[in-house]
N, C-alpha and C positions, 0 to 999 in steps of 0.2 A: 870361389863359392859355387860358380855354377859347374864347377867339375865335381867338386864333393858331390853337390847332389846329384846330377846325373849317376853316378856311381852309388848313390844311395837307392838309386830305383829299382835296381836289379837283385827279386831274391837270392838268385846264384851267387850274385857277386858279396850280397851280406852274410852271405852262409858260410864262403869261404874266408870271407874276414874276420869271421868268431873264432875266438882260440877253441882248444881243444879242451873238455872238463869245467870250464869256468865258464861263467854268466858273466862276460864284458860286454863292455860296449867296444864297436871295432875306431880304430883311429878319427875315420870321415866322421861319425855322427861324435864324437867324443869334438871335436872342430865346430862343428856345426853348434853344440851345446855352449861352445865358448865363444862363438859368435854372436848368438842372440844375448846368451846374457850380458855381454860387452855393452849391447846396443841397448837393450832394455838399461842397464847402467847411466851410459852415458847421455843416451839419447834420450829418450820415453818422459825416467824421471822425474829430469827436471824440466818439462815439460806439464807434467800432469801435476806435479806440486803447483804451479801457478793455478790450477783450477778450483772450484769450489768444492767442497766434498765428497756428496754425491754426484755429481759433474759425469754425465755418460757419454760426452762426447766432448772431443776437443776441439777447438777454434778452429776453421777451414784452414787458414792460413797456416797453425801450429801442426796443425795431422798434413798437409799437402808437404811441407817442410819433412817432415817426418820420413813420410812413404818416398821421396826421393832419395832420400840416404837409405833406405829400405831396399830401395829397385838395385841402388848402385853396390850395395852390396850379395845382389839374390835373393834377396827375403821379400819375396813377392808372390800373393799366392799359390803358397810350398803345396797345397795339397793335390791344386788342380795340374794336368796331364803337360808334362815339358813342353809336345807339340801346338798345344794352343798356347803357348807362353807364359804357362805356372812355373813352379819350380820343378813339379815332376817328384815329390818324395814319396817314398814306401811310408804304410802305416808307422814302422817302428819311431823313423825318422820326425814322421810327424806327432809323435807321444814325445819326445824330446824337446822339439821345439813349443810344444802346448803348454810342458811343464815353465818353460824359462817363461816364457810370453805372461804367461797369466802372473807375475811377478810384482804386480802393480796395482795399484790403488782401484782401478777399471780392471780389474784382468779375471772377475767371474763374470762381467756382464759383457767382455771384449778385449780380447789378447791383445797381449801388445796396445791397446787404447788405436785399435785399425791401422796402426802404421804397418804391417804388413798385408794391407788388401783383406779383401773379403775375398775369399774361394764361392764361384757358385757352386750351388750343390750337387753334388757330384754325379749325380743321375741328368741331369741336364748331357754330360756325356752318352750317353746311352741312344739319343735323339739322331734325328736325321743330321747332315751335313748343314742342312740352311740355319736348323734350330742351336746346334754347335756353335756356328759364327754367328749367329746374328742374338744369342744371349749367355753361350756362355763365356767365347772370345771375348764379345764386348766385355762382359763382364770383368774380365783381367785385366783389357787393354783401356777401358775409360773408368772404371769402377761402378759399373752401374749394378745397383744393388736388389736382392731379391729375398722373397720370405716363401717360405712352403707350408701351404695351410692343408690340414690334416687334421689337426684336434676340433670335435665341436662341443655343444654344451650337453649331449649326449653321450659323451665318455671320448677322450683321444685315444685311452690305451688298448682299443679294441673294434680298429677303425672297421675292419675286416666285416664288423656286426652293428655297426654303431655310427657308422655314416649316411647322415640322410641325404645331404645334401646331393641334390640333381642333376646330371646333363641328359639332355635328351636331342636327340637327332633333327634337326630340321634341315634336309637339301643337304647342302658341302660345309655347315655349320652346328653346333653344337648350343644348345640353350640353358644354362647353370641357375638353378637356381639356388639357395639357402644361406646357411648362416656358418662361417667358421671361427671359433674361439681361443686367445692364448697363443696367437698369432706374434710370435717375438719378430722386429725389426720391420713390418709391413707401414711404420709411419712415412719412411724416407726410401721405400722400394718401389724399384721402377716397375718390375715383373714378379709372376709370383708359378712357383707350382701349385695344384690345385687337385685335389684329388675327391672326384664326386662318383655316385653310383651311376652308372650305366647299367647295370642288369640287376637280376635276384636282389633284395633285402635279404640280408642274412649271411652272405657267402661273399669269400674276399674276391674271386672272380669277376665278382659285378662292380670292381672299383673301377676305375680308368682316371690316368694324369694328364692332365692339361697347362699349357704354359700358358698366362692370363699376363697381357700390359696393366699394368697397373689404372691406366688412363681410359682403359675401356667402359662405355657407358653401363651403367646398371650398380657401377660399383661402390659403396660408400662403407666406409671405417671410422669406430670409434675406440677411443684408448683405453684399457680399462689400469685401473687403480689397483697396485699390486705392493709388495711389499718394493718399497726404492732398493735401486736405482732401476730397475728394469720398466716396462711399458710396451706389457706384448698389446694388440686388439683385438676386437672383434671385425668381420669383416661380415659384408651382409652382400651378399649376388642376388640380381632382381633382373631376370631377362636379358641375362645376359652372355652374348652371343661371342662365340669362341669358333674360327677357320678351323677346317679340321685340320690342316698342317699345322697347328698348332696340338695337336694332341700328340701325347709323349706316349711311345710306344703305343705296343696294339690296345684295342679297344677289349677292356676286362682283365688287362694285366698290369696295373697300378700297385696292387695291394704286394706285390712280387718286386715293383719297385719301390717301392714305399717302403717295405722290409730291407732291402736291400742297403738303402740310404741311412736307416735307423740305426741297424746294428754296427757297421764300420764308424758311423758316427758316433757310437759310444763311447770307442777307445780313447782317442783326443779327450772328450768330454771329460772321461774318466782324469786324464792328466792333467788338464787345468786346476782341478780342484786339488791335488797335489801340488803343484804347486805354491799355492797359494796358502793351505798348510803348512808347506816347508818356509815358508818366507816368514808366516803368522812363529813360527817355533824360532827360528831366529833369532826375531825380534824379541822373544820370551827367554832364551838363553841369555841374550845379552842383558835385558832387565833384570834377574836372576842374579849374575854376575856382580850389576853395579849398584841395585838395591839395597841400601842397610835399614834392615826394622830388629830389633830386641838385640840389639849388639850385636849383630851378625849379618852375613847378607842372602837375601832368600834361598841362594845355589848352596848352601848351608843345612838347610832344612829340609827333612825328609819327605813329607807331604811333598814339596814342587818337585823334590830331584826324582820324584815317582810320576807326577803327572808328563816331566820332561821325557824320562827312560819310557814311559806308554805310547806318548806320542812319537818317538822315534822307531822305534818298535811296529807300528800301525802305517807310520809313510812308506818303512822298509818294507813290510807283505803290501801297500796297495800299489807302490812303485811295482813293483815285481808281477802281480799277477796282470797291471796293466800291459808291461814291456813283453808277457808271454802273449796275451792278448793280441797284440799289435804284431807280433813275430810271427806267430801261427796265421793270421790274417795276410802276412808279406807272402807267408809260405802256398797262400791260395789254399788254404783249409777252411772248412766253415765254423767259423769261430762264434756263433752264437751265444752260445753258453757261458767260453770264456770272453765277450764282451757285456754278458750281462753279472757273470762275477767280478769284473773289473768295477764296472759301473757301480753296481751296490755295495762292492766296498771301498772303494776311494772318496763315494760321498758320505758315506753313513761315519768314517774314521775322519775324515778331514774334519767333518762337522763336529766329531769331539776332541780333535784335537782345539780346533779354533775354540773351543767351548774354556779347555785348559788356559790355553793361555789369554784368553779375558783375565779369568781368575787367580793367573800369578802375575797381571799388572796390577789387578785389583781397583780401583773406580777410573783411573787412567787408561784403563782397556774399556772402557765404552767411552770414552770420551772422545770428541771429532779431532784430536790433535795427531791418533792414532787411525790405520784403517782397519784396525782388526773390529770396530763393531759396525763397521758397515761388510767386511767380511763375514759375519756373523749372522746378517741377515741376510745377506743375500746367499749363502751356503745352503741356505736352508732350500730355496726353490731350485738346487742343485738333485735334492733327494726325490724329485719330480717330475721334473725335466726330462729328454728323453727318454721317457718312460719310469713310471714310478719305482723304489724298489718292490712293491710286494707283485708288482707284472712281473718283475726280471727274477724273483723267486720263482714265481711260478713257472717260467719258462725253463727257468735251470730245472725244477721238479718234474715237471713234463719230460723233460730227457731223459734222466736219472731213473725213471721209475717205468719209462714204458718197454714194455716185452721185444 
């Protein structure tokens, strides 16, 4: 495994592993795809079957269990950089792995249910040498886990204009004040990025990123009540004092990393909810197959063999515009556009596919014995997430139309 992926790192090397005329997948990630779902199979499953329904996390014991058959086979970390001791994968690779991962009962609110680590985020790279090792090293090597607050109750999808929240200079330190909103996974994180104005109101310039210990004075978080299983928070900064080597990049260039973190982050995003689709249709084929109602059995009847033929139809273009996505992205091109067509269609189709096949199980598709009606809602904060569809319309718009 860790030689697949080394060899996945390299655009040259995937470029040349494309046949000529055809859209494959080259040999290494076609391996890699068979690996995780193996694991997700064998491993994951029957694991998270012993949980409770909505259950967002697994037993320390059962996930510790987990990640070391994870480690031992390379599936640790795949997004973040080989040299700090991730896996080192190219986007494509990591739209592959997103899709199988998210195969599972847990797998919109966390791939795999964490047996492959948490990646920190990926601009954490970007950081001096000390901020490197000392969170985002750690981060691979102990699991220490992090949140990036950015959204407030001001608007998330337009932080560039809509961030009040404060630092301000005092001496060799930094003073944060305000409030950040929607804060996913800040209950059980150790550190957090943090992105407050430093200059102008109005202008993305004036943002600046800051890396925050979770344990530093001033700091208090409340959970807010969301559709289950998720539990982003709110987070409240009250004087509180941040080392300026703890500031990520220069001072007024956050909103440029901030950007940066969002759009790459979309593509995975995009693939998870594919997945999860494709596994949701599955399950719907197969019910279909062994269902008998009116002397016949539903794969019979033309209404579902239409809802079936749509949704295979809809996996096939959001698969594909994400795998260009993700390819264009390995190729070092700025794929903005095509991450935010990925994005609004993979969630906007997943969420009607999951929609169908509720209604070719019929009252057994909301029923807890299934997970497609907790997939059903939680899809939903899928079309949100980072960033709404009608921001990532807009954005495609803005391109399309200016001179």
């Amino acid at each position: 495994m860790a030689d697949a992926a080394e060899s996945l790192s390299s655009p040259e090397a995937m470029s040349a592993a494309l046949p000529t005329g055809a859209w494959e997948l080259p040999e290494e990630l076609c391996l890699l795809r068979e690996t995780v779902s193996r694991f997700m199979q064998n491993e994951v499953r029957p694991v998270e079957e012993r949980q409770p329904h909505d259950a967002y996390a697994l037993p320390v014991g059962d996930l510790e269990m987990l990640q070391q058959k994870a480690k031992a086979l390379g599936l640790w970390c795949l997004a973040s950089p080989a040299d700090y001791g991730g896996g080192g994968l190219g986007l494509l690779a990591q739209v592959i792995v997103a899709e199988e991962a998210a195969k599972c009962r847990m797998g919109a609110y966390i791939p795999a249910c964490g047996a492959f680590g948490i990646d920190p985020p990926s601009v954490i790279w970007l950081g001096t040498p000390q901020q490197r090792e000392a969170y985002g090293v750690e981060g691979i090597r102990n699991g220490k886990k992090c949140f990036v607050a950015i959204s407030e109750a001001t608007g998330g999808s337009d932080p560039a204009r809509k961030i009040q929240t404060r630092a301000v200079r005092d001496g060799d330190h930094y003073v944060i004040n305000g409030t950040k909103m929607w804060i996913t996974a800040a209950g059980e994180a150790e550190w957090g990025i943090v992105f407050a104005r430093t200059g102008e109101a109005g202008k993305g310039e004036g943002i600046t990123a800051f890396i925050v210990d979770r344990d530093t004075p001033g700091i208090t978080s409340n959970e807010i009540g969301v559709i289950p299983s998720y539990s982003p928070f709110e987070i409240v900064y009250i004087d509180v004092r941040v080392p300026d080597e703890n500031r990520l990049g220069e001072e007024g260039q956050g909103f440029a990393i901030c950007q940066k973190w969002l759009v790459h982050a979309r593509v995975p995003y995009a693939a998870g909810v594919i997945g999860i689709a494709q596994e949701a249709l599955r399950l719907a084929i197969e019910w279909a197959r062994e269902r008998h109602v009116h002397k016949s059995v539903l794969a019979d009847k033309q209404a579902v063999q239409w809802m079936i033929a749509d949704s295979e139809i809809e996996l096939r273009a959001a698969r594909l515009l994400t795998w260009q996505a993700a390819w264009n992205g390995d190729l070092g091109k700025d794929i903005k556009t095509d991450a935010s067509i990925a994005k609004v269609y993979a969630t906007e189709a997943a969420g009607r596919i999951i929609d169908r096949c509720v209604q070719i199980f019929g009252a057994m598709g909301v029923a807890k014995e299934m997970p497609l009606e907790r997939w059903y809602r939680e899809l939903r904060i899928k079309r949100i997430g980072e960033g709404p569809s009608e921001v990532q319309r807009m954005v495609l718009a803005r391109e399309l139309l200016k001179e």
